[in-house]
C-alpha positions in Angstrom: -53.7 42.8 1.2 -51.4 43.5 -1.6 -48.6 45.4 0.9 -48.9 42.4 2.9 -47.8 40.3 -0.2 -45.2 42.5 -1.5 -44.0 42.7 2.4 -43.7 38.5 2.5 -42.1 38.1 -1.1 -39.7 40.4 0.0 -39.0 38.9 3.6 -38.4 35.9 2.0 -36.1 36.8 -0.7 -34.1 38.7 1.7 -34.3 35.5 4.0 -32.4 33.9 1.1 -28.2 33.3 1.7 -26.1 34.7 -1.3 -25.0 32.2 -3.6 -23.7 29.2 -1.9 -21.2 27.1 -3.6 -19.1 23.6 -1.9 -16.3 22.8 -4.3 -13.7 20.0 -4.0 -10.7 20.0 -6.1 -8.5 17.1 -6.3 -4.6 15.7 -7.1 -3.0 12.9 -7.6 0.4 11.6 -8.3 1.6 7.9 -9.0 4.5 6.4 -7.6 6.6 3.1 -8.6 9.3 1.5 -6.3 11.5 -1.4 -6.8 14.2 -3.8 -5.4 16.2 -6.9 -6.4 18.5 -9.0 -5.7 20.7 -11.6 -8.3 23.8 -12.6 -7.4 26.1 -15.8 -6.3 26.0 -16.5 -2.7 28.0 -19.3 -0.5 27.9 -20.5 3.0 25.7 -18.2 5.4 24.9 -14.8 3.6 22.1 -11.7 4.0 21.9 -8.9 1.7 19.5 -6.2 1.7 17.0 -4.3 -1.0 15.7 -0.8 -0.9 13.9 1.8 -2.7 12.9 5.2 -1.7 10.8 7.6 -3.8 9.6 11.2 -2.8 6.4 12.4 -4.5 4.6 16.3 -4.6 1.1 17.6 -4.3 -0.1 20.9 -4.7 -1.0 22.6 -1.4 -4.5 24.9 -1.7 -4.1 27.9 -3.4 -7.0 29.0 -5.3 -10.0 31.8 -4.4 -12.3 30.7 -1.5 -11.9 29.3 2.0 -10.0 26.3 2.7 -13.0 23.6 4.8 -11.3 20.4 4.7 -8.0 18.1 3.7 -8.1 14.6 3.3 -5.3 12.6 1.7 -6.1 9.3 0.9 -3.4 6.3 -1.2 -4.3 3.3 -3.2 -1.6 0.6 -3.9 -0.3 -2.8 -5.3 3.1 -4.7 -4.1 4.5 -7.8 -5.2 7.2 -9.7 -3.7 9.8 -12.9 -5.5 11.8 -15.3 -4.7 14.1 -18.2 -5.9 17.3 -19.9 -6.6 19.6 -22.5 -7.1 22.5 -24.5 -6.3 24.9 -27.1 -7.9 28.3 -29.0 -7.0 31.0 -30.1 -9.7 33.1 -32.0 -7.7 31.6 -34.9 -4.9 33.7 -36.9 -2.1 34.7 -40.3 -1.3 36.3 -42.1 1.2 40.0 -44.6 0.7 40.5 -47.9 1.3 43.0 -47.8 3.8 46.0 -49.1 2.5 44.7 -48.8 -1.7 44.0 -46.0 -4.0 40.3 -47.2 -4.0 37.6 -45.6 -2.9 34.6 -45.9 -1.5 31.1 -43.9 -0.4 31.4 -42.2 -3.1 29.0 -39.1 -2.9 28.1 -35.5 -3.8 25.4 -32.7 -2.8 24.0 -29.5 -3.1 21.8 -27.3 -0.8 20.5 -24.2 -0.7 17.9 -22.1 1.8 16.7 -18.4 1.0 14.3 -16.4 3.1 12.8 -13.3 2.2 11.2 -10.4 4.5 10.1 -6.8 3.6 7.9 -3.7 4.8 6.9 -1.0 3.1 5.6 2.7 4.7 4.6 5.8 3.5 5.6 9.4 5.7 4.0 12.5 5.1 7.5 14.8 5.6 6.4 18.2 4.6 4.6 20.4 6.2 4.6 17.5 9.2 6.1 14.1 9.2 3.2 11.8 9.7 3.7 8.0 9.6 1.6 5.5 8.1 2.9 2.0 8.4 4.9 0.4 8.4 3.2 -2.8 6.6 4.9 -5.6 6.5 5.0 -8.3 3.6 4.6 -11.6 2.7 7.4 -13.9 4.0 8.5 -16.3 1.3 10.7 -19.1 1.7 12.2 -21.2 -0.8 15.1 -24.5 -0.9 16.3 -27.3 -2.8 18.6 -30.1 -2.0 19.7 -32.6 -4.1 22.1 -35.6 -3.1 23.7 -39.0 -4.9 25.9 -41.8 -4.5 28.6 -40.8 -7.2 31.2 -39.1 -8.2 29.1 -37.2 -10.7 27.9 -33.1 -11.2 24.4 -32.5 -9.1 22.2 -29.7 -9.0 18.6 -28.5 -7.5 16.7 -25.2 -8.7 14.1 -24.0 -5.8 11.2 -23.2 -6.5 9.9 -19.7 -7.0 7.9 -18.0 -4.7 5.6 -15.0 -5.1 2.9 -13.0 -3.2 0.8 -10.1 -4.7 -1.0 -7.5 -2.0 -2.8 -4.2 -2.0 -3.0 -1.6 0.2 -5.5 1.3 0.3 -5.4 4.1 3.1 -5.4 7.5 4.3 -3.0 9.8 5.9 -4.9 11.0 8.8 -3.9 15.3 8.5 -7.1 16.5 11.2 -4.5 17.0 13.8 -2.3 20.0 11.8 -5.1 22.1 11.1 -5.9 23.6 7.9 -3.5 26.3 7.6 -0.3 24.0 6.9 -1.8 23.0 3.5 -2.5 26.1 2.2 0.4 28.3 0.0 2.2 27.6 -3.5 5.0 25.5 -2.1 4.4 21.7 -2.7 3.4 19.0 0.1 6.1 16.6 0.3 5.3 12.2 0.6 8.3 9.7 1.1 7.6 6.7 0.2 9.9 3.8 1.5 10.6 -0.1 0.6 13.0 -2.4 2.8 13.6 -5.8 2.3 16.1 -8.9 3.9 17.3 -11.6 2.5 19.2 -14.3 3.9 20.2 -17.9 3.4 22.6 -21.0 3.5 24.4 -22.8 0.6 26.2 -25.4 1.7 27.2 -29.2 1.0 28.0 -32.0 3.3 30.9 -32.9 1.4 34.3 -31.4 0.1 32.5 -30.0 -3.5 32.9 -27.1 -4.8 29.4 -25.5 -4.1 27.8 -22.9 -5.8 24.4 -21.4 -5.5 22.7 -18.3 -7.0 19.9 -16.2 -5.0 17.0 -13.5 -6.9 15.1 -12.0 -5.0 12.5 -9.0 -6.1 9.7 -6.4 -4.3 7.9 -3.7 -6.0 5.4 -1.5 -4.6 3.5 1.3 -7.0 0.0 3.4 -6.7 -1.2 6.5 -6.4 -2.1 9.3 -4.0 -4.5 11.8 -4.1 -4.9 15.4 -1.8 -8.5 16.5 -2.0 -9.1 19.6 -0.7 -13.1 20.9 0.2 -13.6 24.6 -0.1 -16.0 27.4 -0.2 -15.0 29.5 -2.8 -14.9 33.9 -2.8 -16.8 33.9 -6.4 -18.1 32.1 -8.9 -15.2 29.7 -9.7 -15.9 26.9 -11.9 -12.8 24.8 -12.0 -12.7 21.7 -14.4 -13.2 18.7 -12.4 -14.7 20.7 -9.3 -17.3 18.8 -7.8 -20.1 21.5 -6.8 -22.7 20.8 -4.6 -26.2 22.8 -3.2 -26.3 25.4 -5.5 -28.9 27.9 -4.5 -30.8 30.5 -6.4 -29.3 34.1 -6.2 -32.3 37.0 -3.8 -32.4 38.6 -7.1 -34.1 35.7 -9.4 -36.8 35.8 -6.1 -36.9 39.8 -6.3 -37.8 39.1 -10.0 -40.3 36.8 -9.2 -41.6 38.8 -6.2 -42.1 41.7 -8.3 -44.1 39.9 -10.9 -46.5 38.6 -8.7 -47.0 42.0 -7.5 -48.0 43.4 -11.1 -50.1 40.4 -11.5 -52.6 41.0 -8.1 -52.0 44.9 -9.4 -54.1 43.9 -12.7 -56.8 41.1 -10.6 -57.9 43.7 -8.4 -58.2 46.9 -11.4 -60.2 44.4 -13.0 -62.6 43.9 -10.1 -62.8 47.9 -9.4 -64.6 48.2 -13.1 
């Protein structure tokens, strides 16, 4: 009976796996773009606003195997819009045959329109697009007209649209071994933006408008990598998971409970 024990405690420790660790370690880098626009315009104009920003991640370079990538991006944007116009000088019409005048008049117009995307690329070790996303449109005017010889001017309204948005660069495609190394992975970010519009006045004024326009886009991305590490490495932040008892603690254990039916049975022989 007590070989059989020993012979089962044993069995089972040996059944045991060595000690099994899952660890994920994780980076992140924030990122900030911006674009604007403020300037005088006349008749029909366009104009366009860009940012580009390149951020770096670590690639995997610690002790263990390498199970898994996932990259994964969290972001804000914002985009602006308005303007003005005015007119110092109006028209009028003669009296044929006087120096009178009449239909006296004067006005001011403006239109603005602006459209903008935003993407992100994944450019080393693979470009990888995600996006692009397009914005909000926003659209702003004022017009402003009177019977006189007199200064006019409109201010349009401003426009603005706040957004998120939260994703992942899919990476499952380019294996494992691409992100693995001491070099850094490489992420462009990119922000493009039109804007157009009309100032203009129906009469012979000297017309003058002014357009702003604005986008920003910032956030942060984060590489996580999931690994199965050669040793006992405890990294700050690791997330470890399913952490099983070493065979020895069992051998201990075994080998206790061996002494202990040792000292039963001695103590039934007397």
């Amino acid at each position: 009976m007590r070989k059989v024990l020993v012979a089962v405690i044993m069995a089972a420790a040996l059944a045991v796996p060595a000690y099994a660790r899952a660890n994920t370690i994780s980076y992140t880098s924030a990122f900030s773009l911006s674009a604007g626009y403020d300037d005088e315009v006349g008749g029909t104009f366009s104009a366009s606003l860009l940012d580009l920003e390149v951020i770096s991640l670590p690639r995997f370079n610690l002790p263990g195997t390498l199970e898994a990538v996932q990259i994964t991006f969290s972001s804000t944007y914002r985009t602006t819009l308005s303007g003005e116009a005015s007119d110092d000088r109006g028209d009028s019409d003669l009296i044929p045959g006087t120096h009178f005048t009449f239909n006296e008049r004067n006005d001011t117009y403006v239109f603005l329109a602006l459209q903008g995307s935003i993407r992100l690329q994944l450019s080393d070790p693979s470009f990888i697009n995600v996006g692009p996303v397009s914005l909000p449109s926003q659209e702003t005017n004022c017009q402003k007209h009177v019977d006189a010889l007199e200064i006019v001017s409109c201010v349009a309204p401003i426009v603005s649209s706040p957004g998120s948005w939260d994703g992942e660069v899919l990476v499952a495609s380019l294996g494992l071994a691409p992100f693995i190394g001491t070099d850094p992975l490489n992420l462009t970010l990119l922000m493009l933006g039109s804007l157009t519009g009309v100032c203009d006045s129906d009469d012979l004024g000297n017309e003058v408008c002014a357009a702003r326009a604005g986008m920003g886009w910032g956030g942060g991305i984060t590489v996580s990598y999931a690994y199965t590490p050669t040793g006992p490495n405890d990294l700050p932040g690791d997330d470890d998971v399913a952490a099983v008892p070493e065979p020895s603690t069992l051998v201990l254990l075994g080998l206790g409970l061996v002494a202990i039916s040792r000292r039963i049975a001695r103590g039934r022989a007397t």
